[in-house]
C-alpha positions in Angstrom: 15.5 -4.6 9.6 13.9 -8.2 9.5 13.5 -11.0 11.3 15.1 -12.9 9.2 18.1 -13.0 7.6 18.2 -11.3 4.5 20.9 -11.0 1.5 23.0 -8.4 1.3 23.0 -6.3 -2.1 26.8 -7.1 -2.6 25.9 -10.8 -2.4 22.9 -11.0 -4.7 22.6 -12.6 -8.0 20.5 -13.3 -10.4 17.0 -12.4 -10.6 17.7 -11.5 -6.6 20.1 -8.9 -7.8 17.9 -7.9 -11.0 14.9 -6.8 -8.4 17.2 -5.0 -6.6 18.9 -2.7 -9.2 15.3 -2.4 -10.5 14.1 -1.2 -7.0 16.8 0.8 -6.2 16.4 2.9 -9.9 12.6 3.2 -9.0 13.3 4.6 -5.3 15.8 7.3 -6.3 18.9 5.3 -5.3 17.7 3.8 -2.2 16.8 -0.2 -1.7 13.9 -0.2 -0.2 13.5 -2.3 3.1 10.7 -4.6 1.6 12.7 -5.7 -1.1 15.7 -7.0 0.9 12.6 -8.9 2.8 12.1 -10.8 -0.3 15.5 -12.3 -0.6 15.1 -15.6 0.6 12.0 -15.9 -2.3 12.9 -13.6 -5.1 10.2 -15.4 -7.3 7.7 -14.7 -4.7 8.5 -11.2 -5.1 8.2 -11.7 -8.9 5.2 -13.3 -9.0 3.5 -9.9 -6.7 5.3 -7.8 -8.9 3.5 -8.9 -12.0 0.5 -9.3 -9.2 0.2 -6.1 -8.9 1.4 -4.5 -11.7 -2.0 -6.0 -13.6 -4.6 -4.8 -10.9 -2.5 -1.5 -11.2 -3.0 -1.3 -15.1 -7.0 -2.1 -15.1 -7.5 0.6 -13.0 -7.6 4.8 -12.1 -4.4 5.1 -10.4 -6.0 8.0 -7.5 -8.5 5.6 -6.9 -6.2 2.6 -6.5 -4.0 4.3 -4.2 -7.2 5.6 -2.2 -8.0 2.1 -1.6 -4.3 0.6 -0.8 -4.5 3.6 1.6 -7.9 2.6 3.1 -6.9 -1.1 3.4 -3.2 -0.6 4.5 -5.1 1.8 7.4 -6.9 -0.9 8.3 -3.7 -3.4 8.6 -2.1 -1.1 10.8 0.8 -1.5 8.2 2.5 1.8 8.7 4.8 0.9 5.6 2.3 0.9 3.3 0.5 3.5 4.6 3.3 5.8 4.6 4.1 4.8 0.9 0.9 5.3 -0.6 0.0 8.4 1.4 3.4 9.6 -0.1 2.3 9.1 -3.7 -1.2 10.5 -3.0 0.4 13.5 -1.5 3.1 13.9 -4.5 0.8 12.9 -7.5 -2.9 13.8 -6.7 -3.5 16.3 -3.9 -1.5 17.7 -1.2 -0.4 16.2 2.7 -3.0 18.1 4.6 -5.4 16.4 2.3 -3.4 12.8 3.3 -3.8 13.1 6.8 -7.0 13.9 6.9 -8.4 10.9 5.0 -5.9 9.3 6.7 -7.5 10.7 10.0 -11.4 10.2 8.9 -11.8 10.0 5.0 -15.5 10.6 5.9 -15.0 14.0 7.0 -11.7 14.7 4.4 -13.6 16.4 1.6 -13.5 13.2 -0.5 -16.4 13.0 -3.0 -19.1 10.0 -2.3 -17.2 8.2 -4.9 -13.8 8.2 -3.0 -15.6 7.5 0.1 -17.5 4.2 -1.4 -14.2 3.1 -2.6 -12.2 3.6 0.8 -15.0 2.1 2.7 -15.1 -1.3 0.6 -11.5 -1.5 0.7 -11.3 -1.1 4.5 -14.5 -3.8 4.7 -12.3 -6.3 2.6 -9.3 -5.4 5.1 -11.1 -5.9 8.0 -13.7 -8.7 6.8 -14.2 -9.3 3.3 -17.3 -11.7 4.7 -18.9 -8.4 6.1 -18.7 -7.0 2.3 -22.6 -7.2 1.0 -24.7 -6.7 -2.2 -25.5 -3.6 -0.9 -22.1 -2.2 -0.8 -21.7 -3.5 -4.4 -24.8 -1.9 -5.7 -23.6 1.1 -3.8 -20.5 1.4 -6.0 -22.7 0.6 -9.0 -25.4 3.3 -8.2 -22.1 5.7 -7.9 -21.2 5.0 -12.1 -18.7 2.2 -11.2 -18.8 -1.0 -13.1 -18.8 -4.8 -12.4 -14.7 -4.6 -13.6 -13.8 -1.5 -11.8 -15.9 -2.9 -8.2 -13.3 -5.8 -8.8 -10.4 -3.6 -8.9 -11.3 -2.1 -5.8 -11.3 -5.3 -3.6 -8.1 -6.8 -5.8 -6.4 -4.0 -4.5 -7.6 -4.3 -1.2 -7.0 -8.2 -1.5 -3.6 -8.0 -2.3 -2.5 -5.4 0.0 -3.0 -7.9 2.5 -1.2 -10.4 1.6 1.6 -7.7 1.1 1.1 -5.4 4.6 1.2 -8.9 6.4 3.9 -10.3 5.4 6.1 -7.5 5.7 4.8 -7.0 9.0 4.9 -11.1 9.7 8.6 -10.8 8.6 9.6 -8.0 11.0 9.9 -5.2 8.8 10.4 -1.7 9.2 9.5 1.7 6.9 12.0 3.0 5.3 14.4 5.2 7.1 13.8 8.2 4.7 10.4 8.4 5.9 11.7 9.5 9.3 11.7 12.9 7.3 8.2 13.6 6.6 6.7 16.4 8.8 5.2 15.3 12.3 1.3 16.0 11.6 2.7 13.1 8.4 4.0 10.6 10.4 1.6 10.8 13.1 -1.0 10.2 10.8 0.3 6.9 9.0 2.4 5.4 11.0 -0.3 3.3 12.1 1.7 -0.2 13.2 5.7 -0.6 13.3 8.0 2.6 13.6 9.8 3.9 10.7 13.2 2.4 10.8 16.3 4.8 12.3 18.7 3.2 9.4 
């Protein structure tokens, strides 16, 4: 599952075992492999929790998982690519809709707002050096403000740090994503294989 060794559920304590309960309720009953990956740092995982949870709050949720999408593409981190195609596809349009943005969000029917978003969010993924005034005036010439333009790259910002060091640490999708339907999985598993267990 990881390269490292990890704690087992039974064994955990603490805050350790607190994220894990947590996780587990959250997931439907399953600990998720990225959480186990967090073991030897649990107030690593704390601190991206709360991370998260605040660039999360500020903004549109769609539009935050269109560009954890965009920018999880761009890492080749099939785990989060098949996790936040998942809640696009369950809480704002369907999966035909996921794999084609996932495919070319240029040609997916996205409106030039979506499109703006995904493309700075891929920029910061790739080369947030690359990102100009342009592409912020862009965004602002689209109705988004100075805050929500920040949101954008936070997100993309910090799924880096999170797609890389899952994929620095070895680990693997989920195995319950092994059930999504081929035309799915083809689509974002764009890096490491969904794990068989």
């Amino acid at each position: 599952m990881t390269f490292i060794a990890t704690i087992p559920e039974q064994d955990a304590d603490g805050p350790l075992a607190e994220h894990y309960a947590a996780d587990r309720e959250a997931m439907g009953g399953a600990l998720p492999n990225f959480t186990q990956a967090f073991s030897a740092r649990p107030g690593v995982y704390a601190a991206w929790r709360a991370l998260n949870g605040e660039i999360k709050a500020g903004m549109d949720l769609r539009r935050y998982e269109l560009a954890t999408l965009a920018a999880a593409r761009r890492l080749r981190s099939s785990y989060c690519s098949l996790a936040h195609g998942s809640v696009l596809a369950t809480r704002f349009m369907d999966w035909d809709a996921v794999v084609a943005i996932a495919g070319d969000h240029h040609a997916a029917g996205l409106d030039e707002v979506d499109v703006a978003v995904m493309d700075l969010a891929d920029k910061v993924a790739t080369d947030a050096t690359s990102v100009t005034q342009a592409d912020v005036d862009h965004l602002r010439a689209l109705g988004l403000s100075d805050a929500d333009v920040f949101d954008v790259v936070a997100a993309a910002a910090a799924r880096c740090f999170f797609s890389k060091l899952l994929d620095g640490l070895g680990v693997q999708p989920d195995a319950r994503y092994a059930a999504l339907e081929t035309p799915v999985r083809e689509a974002l598993v764009v890096g490491r294989p969904i794990s068989d267990g």
